[in-house]
N, CA, C and O atoms as a CHARMM CRD file, in Angstrom:
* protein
*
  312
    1    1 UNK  N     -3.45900  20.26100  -9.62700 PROA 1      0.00000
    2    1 UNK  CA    -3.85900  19.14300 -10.44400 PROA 1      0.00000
    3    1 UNK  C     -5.36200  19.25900 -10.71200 PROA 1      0.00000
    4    1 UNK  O     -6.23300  19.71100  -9.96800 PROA 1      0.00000
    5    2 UNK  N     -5.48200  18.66900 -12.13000 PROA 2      0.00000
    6    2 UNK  CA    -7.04000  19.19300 -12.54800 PROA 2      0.00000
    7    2 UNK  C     -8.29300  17.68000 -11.60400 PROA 2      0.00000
    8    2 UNK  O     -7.98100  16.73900 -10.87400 PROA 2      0.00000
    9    3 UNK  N     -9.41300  18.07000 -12.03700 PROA 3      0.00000
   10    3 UNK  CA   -10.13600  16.96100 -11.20500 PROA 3      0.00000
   11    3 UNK  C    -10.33000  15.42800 -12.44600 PROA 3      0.00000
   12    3 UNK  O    -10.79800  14.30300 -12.26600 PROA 3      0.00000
   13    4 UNK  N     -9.76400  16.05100 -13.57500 PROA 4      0.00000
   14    4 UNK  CA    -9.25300  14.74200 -14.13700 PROA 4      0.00000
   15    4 UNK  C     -8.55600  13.89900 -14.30500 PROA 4      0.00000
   16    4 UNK  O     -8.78700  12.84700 -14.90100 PROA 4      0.00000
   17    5 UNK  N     -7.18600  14.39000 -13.58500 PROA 5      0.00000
   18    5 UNK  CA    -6.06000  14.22800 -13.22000 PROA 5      0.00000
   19    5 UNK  C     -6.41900  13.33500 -12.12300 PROA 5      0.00000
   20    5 UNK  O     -6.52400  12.11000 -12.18900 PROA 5      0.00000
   21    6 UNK  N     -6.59100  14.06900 -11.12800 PROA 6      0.00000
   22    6 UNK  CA    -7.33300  13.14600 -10.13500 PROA 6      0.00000
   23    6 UNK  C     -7.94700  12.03800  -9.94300 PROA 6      0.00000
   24    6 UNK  O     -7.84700  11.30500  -8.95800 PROA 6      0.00000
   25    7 UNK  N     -8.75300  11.85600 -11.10300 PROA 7      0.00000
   26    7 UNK  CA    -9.13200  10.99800 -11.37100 PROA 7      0.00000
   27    7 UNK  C     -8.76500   9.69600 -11.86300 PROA 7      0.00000
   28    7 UNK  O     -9.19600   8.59800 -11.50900 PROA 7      0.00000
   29    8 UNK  N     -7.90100   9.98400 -12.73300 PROA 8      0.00000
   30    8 UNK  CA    -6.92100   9.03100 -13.58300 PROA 8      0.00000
   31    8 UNK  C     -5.92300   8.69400 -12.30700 PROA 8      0.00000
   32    8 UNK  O     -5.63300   7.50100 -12.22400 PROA 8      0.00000
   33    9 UNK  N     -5.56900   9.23400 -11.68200 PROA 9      0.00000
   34    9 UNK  CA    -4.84300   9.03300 -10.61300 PROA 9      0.00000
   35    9 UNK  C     -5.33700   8.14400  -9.71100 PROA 9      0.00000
   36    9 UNK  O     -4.69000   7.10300  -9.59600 PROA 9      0.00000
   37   10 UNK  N     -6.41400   8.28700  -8.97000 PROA 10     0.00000
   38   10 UNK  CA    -7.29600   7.19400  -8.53700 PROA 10     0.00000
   39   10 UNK  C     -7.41900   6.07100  -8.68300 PROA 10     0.00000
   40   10 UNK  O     -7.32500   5.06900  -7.97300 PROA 10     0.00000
   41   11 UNK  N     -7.81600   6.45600 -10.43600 PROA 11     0.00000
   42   11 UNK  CA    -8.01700   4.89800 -11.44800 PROA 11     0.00000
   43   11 UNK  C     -6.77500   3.99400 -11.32200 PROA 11     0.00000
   44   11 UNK  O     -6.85600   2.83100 -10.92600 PROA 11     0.00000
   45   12 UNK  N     -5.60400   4.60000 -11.68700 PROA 12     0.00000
   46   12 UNK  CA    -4.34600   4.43400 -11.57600 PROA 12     0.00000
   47   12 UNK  C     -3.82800   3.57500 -10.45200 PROA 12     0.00000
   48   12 UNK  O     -3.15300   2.57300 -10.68600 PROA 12     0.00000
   49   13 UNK  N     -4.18100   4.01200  -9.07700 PROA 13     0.00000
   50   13 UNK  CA    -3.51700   3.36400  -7.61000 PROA 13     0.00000
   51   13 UNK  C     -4.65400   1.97900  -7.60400 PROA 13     0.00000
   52   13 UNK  O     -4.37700   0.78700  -7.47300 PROA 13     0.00000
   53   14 UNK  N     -5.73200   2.50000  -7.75600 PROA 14     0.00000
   54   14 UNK  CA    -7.11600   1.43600  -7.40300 PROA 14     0.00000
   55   14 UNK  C     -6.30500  -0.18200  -8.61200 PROA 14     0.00000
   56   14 UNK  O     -6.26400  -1.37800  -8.32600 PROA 14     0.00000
   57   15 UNK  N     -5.83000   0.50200  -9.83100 PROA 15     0.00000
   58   15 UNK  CA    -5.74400  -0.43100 -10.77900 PROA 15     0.00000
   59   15 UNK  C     -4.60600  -1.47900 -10.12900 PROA 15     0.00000
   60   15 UNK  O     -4.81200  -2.57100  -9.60000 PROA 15     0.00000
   61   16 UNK  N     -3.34300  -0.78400 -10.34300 PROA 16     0.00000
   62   16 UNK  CA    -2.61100  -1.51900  -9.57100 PROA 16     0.00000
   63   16 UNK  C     -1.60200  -1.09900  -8.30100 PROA 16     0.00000
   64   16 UNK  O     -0.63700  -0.36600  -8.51600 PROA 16     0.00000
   65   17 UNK  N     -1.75700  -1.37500  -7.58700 PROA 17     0.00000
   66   17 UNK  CA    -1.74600  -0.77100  -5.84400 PROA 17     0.00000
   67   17 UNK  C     -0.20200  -0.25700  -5.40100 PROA 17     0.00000
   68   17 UNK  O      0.12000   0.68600  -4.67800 PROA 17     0.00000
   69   18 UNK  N      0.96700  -1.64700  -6.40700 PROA 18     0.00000
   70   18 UNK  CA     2.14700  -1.14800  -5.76900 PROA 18     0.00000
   71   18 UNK  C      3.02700  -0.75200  -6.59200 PROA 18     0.00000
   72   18 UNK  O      4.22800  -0.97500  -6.43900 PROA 18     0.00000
   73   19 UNK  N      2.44100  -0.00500  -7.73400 PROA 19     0.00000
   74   19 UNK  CA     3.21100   1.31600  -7.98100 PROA 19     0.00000
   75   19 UNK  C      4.12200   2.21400  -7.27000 PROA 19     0.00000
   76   19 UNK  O      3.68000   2.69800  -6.22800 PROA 19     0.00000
   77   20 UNK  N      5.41000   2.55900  -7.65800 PROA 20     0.00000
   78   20 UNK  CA     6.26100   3.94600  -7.11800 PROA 20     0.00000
   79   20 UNK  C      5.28700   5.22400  -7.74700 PROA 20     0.00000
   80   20 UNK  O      4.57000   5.21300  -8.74800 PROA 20     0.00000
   81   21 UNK  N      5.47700   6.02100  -7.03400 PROA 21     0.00000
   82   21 UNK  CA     5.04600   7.93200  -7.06100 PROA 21     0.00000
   83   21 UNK  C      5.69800   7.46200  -8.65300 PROA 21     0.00000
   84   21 UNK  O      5.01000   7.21400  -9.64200 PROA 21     0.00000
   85   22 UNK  N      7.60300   7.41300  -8.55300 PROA 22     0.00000
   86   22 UNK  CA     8.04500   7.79300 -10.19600 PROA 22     0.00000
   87   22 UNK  C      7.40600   7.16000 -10.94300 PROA 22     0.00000
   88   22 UNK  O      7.23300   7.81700 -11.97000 PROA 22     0.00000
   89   23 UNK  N      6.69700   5.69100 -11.01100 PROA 23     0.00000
   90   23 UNK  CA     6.16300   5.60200 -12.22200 PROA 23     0.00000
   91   23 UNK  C      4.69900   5.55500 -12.67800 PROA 23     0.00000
   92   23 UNK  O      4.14500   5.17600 -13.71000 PROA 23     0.00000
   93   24 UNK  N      4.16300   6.23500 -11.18100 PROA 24     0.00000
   94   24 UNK  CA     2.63200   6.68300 -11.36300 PROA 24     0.00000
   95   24 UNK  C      2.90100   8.38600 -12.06900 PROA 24     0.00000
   96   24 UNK  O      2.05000   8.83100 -12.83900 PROA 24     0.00000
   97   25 UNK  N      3.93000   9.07700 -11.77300 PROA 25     0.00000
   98   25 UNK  CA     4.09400  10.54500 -12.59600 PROA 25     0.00000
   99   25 UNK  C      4.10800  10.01800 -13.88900 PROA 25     0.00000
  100   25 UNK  O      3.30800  10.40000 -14.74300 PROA 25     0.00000
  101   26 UNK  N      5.27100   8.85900 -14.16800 PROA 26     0.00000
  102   26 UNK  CA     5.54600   8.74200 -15.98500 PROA 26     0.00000
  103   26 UNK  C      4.19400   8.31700 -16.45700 PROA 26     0.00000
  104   26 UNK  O      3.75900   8.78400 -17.51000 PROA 26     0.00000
  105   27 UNK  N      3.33900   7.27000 -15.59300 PROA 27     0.00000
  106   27 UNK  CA     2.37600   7.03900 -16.14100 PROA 27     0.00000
  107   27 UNK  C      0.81100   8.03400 -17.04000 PROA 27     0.00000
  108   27 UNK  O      0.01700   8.03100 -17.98100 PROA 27     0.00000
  109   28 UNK  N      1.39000   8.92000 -15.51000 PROA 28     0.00000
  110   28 UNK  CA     0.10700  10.08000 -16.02000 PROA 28     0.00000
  111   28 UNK  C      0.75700  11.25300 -16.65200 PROA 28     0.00000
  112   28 UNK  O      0.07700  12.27600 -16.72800 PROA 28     0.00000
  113   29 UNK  N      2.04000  11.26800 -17.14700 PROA 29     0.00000
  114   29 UNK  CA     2.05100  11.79100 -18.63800 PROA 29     0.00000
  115   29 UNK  C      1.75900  11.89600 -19.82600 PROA 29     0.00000
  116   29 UNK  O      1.52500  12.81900 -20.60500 PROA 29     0.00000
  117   30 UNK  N      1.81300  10.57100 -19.86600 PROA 30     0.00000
  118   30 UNK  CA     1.20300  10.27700 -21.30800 PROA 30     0.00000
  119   30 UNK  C     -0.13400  10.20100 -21.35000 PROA 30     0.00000
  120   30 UNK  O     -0.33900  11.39300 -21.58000 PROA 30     0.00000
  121   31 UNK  N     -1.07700   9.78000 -21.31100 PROA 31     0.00000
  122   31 UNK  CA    -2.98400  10.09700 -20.88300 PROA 31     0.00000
  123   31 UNK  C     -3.26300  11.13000 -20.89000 PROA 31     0.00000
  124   31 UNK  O     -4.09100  11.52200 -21.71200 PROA 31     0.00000
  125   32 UNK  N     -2.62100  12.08900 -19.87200 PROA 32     0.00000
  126   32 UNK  CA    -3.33800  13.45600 -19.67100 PROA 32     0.00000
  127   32 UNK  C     -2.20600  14.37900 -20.36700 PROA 32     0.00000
  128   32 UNK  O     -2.45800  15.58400 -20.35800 PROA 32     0.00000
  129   33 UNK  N     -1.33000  14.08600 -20.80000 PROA 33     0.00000
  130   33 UNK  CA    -0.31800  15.41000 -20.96800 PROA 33     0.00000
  131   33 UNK  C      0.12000  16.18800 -20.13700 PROA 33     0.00000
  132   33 UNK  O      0.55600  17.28800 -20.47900 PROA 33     0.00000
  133   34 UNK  N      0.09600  15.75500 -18.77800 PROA 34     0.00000
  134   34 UNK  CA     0.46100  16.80000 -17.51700 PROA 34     0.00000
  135   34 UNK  C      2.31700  16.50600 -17.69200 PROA 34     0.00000
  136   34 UNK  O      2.97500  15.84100 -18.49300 PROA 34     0.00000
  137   35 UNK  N      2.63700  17.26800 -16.65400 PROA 35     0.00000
  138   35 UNK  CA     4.32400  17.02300 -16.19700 PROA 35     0.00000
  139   35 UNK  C      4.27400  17.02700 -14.80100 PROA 35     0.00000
  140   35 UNK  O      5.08500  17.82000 -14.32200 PROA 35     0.00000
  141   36 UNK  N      3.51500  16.33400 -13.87000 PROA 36     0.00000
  142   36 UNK  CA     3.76100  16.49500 -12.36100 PROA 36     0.00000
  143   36 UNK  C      5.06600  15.65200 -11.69100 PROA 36     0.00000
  144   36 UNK  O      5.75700  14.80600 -12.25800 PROA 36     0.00000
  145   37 UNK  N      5.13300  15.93500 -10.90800 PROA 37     0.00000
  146   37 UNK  CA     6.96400  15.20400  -9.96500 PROA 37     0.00000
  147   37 UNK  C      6.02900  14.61200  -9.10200 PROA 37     0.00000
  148   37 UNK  O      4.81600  14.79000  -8.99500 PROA 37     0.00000
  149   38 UNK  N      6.93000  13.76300  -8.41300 PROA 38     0.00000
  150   38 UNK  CA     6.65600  12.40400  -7.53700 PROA 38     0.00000
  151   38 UNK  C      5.80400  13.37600  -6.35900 PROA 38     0.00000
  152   38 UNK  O      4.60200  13.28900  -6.10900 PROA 38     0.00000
  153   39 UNK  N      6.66600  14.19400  -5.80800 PROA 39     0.00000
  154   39 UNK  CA     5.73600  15.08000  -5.03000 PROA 39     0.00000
  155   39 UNK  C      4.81300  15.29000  -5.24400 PROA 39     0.00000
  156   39 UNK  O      4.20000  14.91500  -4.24500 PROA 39     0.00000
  157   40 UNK  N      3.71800  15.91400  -6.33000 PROA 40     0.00000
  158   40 UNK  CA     2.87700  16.11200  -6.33000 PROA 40     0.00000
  159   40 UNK  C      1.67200  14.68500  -6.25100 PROA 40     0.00000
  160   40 UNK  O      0.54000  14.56600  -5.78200 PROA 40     0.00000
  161   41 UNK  N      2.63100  13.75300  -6.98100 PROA 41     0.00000
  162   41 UNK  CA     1.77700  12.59800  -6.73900 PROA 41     0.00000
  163   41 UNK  C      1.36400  11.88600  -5.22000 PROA 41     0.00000
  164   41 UNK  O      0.37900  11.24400  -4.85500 PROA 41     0.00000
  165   42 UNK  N      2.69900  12.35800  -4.48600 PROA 42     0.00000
  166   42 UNK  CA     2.59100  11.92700  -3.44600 PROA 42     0.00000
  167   42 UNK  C      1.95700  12.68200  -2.39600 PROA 42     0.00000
  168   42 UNK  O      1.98300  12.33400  -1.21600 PROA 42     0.00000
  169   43 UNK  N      1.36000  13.76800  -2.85100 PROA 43     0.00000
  170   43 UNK  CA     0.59900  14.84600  -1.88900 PROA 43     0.00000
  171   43 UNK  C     -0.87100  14.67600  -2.16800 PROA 43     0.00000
  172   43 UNK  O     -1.70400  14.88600  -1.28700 PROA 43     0.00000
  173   44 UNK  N     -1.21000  14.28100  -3.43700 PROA 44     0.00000
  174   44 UNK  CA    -2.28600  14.21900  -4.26100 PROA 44     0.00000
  175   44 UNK  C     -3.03400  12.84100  -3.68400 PROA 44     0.00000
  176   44 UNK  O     -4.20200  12.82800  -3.29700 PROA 44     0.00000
  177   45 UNK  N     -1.81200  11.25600  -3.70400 PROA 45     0.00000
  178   45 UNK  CA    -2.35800  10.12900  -3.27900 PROA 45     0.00000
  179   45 UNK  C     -2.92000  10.59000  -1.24000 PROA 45     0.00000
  180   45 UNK  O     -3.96000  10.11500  -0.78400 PROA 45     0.00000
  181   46 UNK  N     -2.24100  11.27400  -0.60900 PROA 46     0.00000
  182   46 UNK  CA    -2.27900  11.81900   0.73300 PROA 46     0.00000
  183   46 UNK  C     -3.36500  11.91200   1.03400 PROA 46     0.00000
  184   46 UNK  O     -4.00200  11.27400   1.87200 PROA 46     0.00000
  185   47 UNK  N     -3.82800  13.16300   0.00500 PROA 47     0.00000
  186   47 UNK  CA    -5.19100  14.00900  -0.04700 PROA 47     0.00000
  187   47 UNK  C     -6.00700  12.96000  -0.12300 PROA 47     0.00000
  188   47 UNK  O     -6.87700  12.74300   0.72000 PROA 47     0.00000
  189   48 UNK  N     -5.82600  12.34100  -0.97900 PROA 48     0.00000
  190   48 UNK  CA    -6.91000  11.03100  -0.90000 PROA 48     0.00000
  191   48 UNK  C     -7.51400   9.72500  -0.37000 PROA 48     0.00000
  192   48 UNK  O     -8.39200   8.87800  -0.53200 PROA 48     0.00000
  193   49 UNK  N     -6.41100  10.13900   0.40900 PROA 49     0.00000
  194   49 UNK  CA    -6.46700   9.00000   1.51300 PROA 49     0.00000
  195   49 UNK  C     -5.73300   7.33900   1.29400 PROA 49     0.00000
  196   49 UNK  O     -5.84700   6.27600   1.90400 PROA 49     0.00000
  197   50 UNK  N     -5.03900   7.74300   0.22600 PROA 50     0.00000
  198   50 UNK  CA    -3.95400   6.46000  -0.14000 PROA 50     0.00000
  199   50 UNK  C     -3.00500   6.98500   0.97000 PROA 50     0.00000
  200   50 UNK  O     -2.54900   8.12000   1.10300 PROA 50     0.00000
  201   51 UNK  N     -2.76300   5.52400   1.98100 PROA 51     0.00000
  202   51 UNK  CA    -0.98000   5.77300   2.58800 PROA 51     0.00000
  203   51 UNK  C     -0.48000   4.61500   1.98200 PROA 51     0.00000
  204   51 UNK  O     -1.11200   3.63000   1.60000 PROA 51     0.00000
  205   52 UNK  N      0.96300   4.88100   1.92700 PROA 52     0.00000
  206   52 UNK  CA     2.05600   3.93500   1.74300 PROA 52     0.00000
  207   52 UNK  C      2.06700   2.85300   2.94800 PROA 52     0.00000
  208   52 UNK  O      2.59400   3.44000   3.89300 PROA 52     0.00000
  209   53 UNK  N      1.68400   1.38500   3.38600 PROA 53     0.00000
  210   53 UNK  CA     2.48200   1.13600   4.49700 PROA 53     0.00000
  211   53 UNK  C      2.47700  -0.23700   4.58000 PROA 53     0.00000
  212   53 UNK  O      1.46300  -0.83100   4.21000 PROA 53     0.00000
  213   54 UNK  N      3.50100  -0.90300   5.03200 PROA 54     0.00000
  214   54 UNK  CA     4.38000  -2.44000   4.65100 PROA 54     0.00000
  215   54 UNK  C      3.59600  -3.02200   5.84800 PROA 54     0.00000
  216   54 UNK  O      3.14700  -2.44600   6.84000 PROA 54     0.00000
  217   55 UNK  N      3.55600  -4.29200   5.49200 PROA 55     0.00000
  218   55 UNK  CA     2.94800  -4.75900   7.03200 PROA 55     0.00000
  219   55 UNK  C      3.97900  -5.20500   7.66200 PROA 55     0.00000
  220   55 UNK  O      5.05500  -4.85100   7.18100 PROA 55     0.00000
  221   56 UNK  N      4.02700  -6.05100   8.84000 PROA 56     0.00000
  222   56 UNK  CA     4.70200  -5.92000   9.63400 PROA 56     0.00000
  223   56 UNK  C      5.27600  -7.50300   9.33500 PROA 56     0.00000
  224   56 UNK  O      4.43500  -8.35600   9.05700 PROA 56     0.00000
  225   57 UNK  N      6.29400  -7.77100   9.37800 PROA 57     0.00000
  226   57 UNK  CA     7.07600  -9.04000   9.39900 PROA 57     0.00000
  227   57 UNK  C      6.74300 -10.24600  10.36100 PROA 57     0.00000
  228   57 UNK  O      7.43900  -9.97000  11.33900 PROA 57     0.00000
  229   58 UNK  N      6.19300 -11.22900  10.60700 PROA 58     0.00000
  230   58 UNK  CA     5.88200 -11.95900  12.05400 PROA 58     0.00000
  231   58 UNK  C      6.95700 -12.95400  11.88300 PROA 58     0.00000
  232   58 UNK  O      7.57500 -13.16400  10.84000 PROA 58     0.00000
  233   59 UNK  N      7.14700 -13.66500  13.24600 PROA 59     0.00000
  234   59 UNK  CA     8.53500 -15.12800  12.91600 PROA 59     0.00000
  235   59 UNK  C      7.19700 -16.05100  12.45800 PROA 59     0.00000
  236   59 UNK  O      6.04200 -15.89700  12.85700 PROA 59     0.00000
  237   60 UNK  N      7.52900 -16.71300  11.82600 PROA 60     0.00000
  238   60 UNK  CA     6.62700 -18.29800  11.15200 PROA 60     0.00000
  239   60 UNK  C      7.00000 -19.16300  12.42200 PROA 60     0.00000
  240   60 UNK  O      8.16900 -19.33900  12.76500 PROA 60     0.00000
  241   61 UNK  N      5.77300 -19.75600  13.17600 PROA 61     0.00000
  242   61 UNK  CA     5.73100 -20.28500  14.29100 PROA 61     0.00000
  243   61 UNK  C      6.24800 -21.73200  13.63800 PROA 61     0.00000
  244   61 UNK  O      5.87800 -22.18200  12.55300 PROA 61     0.00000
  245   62 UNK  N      6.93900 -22.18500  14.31200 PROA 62     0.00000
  246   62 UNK  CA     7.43300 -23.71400  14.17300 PROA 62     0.00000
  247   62 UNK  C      6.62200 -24.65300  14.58300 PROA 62     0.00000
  248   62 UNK  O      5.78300 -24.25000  15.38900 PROA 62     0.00000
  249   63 UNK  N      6.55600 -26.21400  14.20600 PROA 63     0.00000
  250   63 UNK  CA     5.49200 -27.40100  14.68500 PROA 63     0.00000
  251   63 UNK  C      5.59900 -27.39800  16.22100 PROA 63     0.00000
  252   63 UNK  O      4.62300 -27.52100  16.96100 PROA 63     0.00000
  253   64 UNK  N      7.25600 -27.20000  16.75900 PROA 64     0.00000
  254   64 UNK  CA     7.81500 -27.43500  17.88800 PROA 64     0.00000
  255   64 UNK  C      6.69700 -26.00300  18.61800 PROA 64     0.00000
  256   64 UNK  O      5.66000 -26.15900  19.26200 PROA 64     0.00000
  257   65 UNK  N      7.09900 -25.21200  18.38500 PROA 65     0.00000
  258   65 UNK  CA     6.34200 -23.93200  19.07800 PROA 65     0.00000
  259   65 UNK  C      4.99900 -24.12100  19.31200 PROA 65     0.00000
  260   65 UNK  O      4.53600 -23.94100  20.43900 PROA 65     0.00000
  261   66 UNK  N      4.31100 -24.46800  18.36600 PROA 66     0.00000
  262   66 UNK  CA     3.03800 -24.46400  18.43600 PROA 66     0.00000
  263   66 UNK  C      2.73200 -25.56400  18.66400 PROA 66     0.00000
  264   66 UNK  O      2.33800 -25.93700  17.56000 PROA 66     0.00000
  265   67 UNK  N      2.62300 -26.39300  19.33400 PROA 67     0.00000
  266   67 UNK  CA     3.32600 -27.57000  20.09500 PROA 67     0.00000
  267   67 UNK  C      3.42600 -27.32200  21.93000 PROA 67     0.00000
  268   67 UNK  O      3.02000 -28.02500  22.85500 PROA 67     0.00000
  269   68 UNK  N      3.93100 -26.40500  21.91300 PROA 68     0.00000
  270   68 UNK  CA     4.22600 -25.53500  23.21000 PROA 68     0.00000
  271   68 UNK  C      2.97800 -24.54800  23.38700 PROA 68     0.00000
  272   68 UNK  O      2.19600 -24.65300  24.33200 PROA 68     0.00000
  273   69 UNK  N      2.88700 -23.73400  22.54500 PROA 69     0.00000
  274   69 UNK  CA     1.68500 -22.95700  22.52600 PROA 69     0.00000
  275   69 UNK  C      0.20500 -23.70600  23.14600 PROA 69     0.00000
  276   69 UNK  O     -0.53800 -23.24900  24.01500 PROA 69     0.00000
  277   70 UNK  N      0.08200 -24.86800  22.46000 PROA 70     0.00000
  278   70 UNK  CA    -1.05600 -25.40800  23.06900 PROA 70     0.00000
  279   70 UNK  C     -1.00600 -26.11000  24.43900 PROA 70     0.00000
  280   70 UNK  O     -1.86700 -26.21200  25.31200 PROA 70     0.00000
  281   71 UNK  N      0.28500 -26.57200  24.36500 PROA 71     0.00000
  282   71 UNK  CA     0.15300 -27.47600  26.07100 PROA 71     0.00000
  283   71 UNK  C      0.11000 -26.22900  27.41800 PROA 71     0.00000
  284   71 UNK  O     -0.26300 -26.44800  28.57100 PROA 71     0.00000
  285   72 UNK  N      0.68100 -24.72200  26.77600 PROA 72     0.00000
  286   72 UNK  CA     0.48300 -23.59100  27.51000 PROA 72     0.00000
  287   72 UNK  C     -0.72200 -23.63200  27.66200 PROA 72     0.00000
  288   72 UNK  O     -1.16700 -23.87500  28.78400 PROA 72     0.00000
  289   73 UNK  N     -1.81700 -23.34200  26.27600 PROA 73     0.00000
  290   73 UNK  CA    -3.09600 -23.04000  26.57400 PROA 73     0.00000
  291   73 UNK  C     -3.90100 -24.16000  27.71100 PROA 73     0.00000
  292   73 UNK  O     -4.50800 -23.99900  28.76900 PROA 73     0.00000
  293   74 UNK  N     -3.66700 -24.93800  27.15800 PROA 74     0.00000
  294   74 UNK  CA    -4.41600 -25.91600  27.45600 PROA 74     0.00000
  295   74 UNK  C     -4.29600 -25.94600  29.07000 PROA 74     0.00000
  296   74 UNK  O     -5.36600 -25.93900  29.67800 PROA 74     0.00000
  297   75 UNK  N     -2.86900 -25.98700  29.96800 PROA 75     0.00000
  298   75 UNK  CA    -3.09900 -26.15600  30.80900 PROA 75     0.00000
  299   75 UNK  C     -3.46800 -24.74400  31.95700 PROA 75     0.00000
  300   75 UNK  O     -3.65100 -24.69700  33.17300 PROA 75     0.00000
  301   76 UNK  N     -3.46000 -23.95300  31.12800 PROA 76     0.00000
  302   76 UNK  CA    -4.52800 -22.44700  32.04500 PROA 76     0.00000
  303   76 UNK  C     -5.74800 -22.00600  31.38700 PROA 76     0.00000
  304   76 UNK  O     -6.03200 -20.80900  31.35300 PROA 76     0.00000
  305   77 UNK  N     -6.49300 -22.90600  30.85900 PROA 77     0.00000
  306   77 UNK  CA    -7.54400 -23.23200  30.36400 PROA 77     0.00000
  307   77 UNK  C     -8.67900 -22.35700  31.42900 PROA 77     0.00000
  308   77 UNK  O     -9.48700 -21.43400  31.32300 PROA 77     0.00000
  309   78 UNK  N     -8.18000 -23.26600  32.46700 PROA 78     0.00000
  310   78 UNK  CA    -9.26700 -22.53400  33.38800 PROA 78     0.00000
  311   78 UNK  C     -8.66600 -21.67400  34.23800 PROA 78     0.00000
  312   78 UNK  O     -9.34100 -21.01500  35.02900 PROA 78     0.00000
């Protein structure tokens, strides 16, 4: 991939973040005239220090819980 490619690619993830590889390839077809596959996009975002990664799910603490939570704190306070 050229270093303009690269570039546009960059521009591309920075612009909007949760893009698929497939439609960051279709995207940078048309702009640059390249033909790269998801792979390459996805080796290319690598190189650059883009990772893919979901955060983590937490349970939504209830009034009741947190409720509990504090009479815990509170009473090993000291």
């Amino acid at each position: 991939m050229t270093e303009r490619g690269q570039r546009i690619l960059k521009h591309t993830v920075r612009k909007s973040h949760q893009l698929s590889a497939e439609s960051i390839a279709k995207n940078l077809q048309t702009p640059c005239g390249l033909h790269i596959s998801t792979t390459t996009v996805h080796r290319e975002l690598h190189g650059m220090g883009f990772h893919g990664r979901a955060a983590v799910s937490k349970p939504y603490i209830t009034k009741c819980n947190a409720k509990r939570q504090m009479q815990w704190c509170k009473a090993r306070r000291h």
